[in-house]
N, CA, C and O atoms as a printed pandas DataFrame, in Angstrom:
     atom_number atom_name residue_name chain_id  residue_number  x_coord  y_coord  z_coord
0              1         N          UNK        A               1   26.090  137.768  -31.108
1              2        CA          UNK        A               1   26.813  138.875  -30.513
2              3         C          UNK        A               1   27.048  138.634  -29.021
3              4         O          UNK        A               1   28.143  138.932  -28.543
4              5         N          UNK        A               2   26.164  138.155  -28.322
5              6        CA          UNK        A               2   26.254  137.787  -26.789
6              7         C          UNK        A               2   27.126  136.711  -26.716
7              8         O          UNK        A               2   27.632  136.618  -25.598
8              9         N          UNK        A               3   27.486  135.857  -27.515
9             10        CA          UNK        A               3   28.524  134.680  -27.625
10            11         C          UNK        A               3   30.045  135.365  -27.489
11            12         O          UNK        A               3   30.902  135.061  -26.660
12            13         N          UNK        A               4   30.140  136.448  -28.615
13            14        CA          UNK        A               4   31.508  137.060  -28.834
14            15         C          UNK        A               4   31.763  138.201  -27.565
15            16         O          UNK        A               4   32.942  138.418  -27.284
16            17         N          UNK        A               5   30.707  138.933  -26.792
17            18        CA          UNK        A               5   30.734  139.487  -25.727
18            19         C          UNK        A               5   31.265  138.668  -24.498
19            20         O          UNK        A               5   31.829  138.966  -23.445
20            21         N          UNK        A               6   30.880  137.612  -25.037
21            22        CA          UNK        A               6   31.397  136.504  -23.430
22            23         C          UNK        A               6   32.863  136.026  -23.520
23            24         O          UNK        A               6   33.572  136.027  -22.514
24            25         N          UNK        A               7   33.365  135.577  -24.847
25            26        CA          UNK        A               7   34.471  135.044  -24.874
26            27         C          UNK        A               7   35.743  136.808  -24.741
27            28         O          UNK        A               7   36.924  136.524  -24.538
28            29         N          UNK        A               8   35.567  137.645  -24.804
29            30        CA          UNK        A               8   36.168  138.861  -24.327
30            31         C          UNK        A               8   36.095  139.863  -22.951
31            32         O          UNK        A               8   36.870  140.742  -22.575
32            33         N          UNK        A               9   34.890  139.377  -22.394
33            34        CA          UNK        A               9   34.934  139.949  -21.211
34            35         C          UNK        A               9   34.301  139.243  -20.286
35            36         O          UNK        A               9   33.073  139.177  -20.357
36            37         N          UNK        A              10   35.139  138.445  -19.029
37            38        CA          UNK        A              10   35.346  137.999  -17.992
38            39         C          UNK        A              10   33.866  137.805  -17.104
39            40         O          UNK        A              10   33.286  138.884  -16.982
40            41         N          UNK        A              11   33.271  136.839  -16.573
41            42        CA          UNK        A              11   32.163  136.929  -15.928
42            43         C          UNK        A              11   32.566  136.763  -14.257
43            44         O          UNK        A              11   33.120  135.751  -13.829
44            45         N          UNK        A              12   32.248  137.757  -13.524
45            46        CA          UNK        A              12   32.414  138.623  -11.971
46            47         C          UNK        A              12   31.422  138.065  -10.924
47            48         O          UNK        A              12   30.362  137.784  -11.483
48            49         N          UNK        A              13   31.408  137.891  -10.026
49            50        CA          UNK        A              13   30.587  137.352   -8.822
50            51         C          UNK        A              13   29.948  138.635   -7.973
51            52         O          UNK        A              13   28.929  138.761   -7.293
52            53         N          UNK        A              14   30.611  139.176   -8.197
53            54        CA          UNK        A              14   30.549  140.559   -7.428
54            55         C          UNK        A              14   29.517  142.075   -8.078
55            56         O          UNK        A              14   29.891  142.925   -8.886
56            57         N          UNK        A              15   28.497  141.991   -7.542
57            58        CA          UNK        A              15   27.069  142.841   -7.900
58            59         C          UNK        A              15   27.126  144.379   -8.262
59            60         O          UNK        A              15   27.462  145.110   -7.329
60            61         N          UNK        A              16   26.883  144.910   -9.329
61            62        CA          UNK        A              16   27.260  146.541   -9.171
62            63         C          UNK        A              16   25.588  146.785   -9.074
63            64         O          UNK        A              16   24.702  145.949   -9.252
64            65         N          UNK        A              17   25.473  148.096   -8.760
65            66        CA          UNK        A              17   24.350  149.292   -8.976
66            67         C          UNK        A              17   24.160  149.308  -10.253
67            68         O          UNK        A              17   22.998  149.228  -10.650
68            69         N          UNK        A              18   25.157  149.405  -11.131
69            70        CA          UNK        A              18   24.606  150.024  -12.710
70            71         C          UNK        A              18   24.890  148.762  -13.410
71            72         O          UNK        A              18   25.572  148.038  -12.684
72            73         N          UNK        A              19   24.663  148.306  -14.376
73            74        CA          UNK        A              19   24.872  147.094  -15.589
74            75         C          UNK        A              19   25.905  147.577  -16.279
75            76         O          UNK        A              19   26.536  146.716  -16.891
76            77         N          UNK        A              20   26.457  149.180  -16.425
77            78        CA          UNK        A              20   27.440  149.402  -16.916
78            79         C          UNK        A              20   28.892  149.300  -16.274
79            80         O          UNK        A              20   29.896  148.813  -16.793
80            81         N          UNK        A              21   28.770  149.820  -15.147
81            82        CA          UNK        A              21   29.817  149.318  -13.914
82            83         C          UNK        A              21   30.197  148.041  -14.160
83            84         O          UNK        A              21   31.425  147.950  -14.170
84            85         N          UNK        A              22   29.458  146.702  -14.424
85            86        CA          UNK        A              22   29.934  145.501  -14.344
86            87         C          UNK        A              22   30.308  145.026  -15.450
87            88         O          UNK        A              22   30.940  143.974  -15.542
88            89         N          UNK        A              23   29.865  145.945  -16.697
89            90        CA          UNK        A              23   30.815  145.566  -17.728
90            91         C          UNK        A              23   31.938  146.296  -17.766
91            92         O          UNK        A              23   32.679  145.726  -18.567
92            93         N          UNK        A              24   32.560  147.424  -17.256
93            94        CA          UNK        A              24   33.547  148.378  -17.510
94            95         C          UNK        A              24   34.875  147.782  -16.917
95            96         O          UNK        A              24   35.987  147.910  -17.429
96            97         N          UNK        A              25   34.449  146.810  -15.240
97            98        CA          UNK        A              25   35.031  146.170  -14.443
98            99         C          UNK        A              25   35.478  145.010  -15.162
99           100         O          UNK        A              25   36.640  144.690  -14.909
100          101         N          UNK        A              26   34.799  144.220  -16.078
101          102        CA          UNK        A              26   35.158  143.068  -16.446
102          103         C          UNK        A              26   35.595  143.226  -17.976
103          104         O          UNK        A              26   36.074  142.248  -18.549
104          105         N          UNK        A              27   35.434  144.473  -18.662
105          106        CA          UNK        A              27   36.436  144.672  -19.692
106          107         C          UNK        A              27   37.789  144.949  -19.050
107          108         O          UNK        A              27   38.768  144.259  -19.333
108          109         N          UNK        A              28   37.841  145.911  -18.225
109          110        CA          UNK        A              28   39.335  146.296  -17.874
110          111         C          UNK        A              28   39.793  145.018  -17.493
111          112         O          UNK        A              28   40.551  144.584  -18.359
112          113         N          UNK        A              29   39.611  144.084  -16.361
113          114        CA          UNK        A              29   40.335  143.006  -16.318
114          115         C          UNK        A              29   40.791  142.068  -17.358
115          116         O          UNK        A              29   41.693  141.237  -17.246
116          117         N          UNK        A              30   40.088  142.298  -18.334
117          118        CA          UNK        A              30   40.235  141.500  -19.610
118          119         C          UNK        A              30   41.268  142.367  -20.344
119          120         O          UNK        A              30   42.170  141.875  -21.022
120          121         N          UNK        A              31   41.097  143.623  -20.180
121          122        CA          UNK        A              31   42.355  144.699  -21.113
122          123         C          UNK        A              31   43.508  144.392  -20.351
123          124         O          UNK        A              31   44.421  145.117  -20.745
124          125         N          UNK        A              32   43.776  143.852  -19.691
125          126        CA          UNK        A              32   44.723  143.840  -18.233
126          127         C          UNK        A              32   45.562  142.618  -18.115
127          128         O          UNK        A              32   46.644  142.530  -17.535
128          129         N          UNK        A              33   44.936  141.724  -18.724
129          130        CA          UNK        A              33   45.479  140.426  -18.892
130          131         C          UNK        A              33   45.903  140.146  -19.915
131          132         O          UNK        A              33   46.793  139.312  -20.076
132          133         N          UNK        A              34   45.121  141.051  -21.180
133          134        CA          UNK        A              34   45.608  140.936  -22.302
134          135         C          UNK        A              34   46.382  141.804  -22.170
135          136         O          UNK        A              34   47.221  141.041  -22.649
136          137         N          UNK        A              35   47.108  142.956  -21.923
137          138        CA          UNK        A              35   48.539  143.832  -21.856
138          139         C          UNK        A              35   49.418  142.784  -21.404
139          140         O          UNK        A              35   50.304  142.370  -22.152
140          141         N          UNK        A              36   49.202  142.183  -19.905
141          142        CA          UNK        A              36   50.259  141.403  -19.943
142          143         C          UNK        A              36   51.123  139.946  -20.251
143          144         O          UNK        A              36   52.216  139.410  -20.063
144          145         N          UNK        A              37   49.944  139.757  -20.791
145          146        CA          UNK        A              37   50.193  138.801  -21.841
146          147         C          UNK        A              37   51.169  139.134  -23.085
147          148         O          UNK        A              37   52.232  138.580  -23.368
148          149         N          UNK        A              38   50.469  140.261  -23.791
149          150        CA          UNK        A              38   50.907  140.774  -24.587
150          151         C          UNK        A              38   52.507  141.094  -24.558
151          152         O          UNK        A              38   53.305  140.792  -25.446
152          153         N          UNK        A              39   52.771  141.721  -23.435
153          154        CA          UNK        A              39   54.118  142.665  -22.852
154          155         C          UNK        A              39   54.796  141.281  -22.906
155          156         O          UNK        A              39   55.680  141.112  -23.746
156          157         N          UNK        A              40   54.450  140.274  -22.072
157          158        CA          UNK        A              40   55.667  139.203  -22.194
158          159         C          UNK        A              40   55.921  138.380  -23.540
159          160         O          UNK        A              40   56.813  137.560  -23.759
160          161         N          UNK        A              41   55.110  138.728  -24.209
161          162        CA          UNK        A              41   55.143  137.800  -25.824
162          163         C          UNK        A              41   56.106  139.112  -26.312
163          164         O          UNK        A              41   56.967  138.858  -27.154
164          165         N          UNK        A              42   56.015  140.226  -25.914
165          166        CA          UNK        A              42   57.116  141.349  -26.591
166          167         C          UNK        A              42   58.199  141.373  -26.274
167          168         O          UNK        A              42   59.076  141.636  -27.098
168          169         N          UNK        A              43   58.508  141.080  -24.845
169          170        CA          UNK        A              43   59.733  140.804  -23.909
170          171         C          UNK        A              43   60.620  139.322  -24.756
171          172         O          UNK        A              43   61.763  139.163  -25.184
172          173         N          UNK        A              44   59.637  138.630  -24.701
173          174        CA          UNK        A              44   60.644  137.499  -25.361
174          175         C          UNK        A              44   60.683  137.323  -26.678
175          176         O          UNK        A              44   61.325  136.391  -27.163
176          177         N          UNK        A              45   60.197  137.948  -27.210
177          178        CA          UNK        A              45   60.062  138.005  -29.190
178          179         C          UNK        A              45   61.311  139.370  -28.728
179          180         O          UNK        A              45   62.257  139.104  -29.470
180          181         N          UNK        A              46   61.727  140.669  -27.866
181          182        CA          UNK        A              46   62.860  140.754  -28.038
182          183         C          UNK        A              46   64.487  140.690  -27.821
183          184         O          UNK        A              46   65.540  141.055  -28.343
184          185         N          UNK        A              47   63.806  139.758  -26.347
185          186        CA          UNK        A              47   65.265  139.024  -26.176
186          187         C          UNK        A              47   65.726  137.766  -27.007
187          188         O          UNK        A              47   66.734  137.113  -26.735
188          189         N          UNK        A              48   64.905  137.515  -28.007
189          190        CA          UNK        A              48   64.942  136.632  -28.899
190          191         C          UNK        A              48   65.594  136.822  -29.717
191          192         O          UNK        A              48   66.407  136.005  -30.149
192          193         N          UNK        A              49   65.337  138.444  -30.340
193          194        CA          UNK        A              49   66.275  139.529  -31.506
194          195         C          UNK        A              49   67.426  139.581  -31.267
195          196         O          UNK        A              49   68.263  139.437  -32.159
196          197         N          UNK        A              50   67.763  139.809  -29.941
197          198        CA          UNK        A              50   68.942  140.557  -29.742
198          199         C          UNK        A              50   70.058  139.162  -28.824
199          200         O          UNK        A              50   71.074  139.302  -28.144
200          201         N          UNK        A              51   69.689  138.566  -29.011
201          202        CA          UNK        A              51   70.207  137.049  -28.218
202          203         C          UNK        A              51   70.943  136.441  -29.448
203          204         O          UNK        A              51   72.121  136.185  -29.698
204          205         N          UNK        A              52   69.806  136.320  -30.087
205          206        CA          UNK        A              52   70.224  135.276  -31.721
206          207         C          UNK        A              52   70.391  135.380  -33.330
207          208         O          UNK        A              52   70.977  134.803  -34.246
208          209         N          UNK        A              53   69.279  136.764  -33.049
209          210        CA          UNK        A              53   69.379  137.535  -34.511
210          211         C          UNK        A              53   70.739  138.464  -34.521
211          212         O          UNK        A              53   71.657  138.514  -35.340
212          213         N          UNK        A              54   70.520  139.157  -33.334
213          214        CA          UNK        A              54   72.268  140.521  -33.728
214          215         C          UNK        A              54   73.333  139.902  -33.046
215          216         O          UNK        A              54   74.142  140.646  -32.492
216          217         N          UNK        A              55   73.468  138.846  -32.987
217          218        CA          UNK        A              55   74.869  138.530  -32.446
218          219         C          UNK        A              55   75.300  137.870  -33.522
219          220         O          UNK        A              55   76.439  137.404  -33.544
């Protein structure tokens, strides 16, 4: 489980107060990269549609 925790959320240099703080920080950056990742695989899967499929 600590294997699959690591490959999803980002390891930080930067020290919090709580142990939860430093995971909340390094999930969101990980939700964050994966949106925009995501958004541009959507962007071009639909200028892809409408470029080559509906014309």
């Amino acid at each position: 489980m600590e294997k699959l925790l690591r490959d999803f959320i980002s390891h930080e240099d930067r020290q919090y107060n709580f142990k939860l703080g430093q995971l909340i920080a390094s999930a969101l950056t990980g939700f964050l990269a994966g949106l925009v990742s995501a958004s541009i695989v959507w962007m071009l899967a639909l200028y892809y549609i409408n470029s080559f499929v509906l014309s």
